[in-house]
C-alpha positions as CSV (number, residue, x, y, z in Angstrom):
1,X,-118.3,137.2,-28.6
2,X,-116.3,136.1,-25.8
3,X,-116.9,132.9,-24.3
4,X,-117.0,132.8,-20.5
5,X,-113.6,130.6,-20.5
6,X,-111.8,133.8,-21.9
7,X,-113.6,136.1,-19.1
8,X,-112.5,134.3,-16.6
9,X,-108.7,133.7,-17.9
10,X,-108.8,137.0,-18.2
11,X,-109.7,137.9,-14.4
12,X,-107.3,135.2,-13.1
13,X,-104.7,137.0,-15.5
14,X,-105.5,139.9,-14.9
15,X,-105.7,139.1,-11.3
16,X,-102.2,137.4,-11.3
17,X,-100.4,140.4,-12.7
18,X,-102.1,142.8,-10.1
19,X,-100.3,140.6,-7.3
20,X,-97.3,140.0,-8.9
21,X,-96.7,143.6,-9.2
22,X,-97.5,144.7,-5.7
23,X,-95.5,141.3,-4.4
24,X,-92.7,142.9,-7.2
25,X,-92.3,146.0,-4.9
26,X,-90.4,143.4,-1.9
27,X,-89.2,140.8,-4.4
28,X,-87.0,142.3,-6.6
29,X,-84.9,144.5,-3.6
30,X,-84.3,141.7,-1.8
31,X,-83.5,139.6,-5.1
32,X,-81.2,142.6,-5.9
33,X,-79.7,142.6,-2.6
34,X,-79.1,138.9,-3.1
35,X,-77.4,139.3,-6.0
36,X,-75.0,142.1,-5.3
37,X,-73.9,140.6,-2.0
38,X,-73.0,137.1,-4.2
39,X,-71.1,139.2,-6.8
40,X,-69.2,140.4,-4.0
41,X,-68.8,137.5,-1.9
42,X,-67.0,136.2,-5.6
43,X,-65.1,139.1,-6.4
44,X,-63.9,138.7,-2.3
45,X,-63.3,135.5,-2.6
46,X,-61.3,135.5,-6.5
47,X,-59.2,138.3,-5.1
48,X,-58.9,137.2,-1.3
49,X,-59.3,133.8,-1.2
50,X,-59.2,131.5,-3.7
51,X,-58.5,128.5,-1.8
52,X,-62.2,128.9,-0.8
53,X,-63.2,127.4,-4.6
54,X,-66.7,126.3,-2.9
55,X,-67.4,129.8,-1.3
56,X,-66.8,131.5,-4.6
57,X,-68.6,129.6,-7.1
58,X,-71.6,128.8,-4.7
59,X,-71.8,132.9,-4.4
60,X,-71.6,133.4,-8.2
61,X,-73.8,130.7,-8.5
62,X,-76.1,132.4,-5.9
63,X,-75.7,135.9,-7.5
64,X,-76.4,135.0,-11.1
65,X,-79.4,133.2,-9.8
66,X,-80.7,135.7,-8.3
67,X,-80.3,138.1,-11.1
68,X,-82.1,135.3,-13.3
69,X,-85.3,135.1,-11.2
70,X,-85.4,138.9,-11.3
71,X,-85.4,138.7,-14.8
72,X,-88.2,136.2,-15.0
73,X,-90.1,137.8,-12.9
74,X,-90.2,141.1,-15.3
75,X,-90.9,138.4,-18.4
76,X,-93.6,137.2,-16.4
77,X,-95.2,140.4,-15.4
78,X,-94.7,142.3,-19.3
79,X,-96.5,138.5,-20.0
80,X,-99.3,138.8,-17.9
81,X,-99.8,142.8,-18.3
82,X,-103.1,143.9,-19.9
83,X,-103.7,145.0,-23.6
84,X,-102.7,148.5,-23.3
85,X,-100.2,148.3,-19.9
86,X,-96.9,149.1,-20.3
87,X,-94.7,148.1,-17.6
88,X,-91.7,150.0,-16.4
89,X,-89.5,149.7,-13.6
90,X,-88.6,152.3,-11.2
91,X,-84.8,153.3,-11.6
């Protein structure tokens, strides 16, 4: 029998995942958009300019960032996904 604490950790989880994955459909282009224009902003500056040390290890810095939250954000949602869901992204 389940108690009314796991019903309604289960709505709030259930609800959670529901938002995360309509919020995931303008998150993750822009996160992606981030994170190529940093890798190129590095790869710019390494071949370009490398007297601009600041410029390209804040955009690397930036980039791999970027590419970190996008993969916590899929954790999160294969996390929070229901008994049964199966999660995958759109290529």
């Amino acid at each position: 029998m389940r108690t009314v604490g796991n019903v309604v950790l289960g709505v709030a989880r259930y609800s959670l995942f529901t938002v995360m994955l309509l919020l995931s459909r303008v998150v993750e282009p822009v996160l992606n958009v981030v994170a190529g224009l940093g890798l190129f902003v590095f790869l710019g500056c390494a071949i370009f300019a490398r007297h601009q040390a600041q410029a390209m290890w804040g955009s690397l810095a930036i980039g791999l960032g970027a590419v970190a939250v996008t993969v916590a954000w899929h954790l999160a949602l294969q996390a929070l996904a229901p008994e049964g869901v199966v999660v995958i992204s759109d290529l």
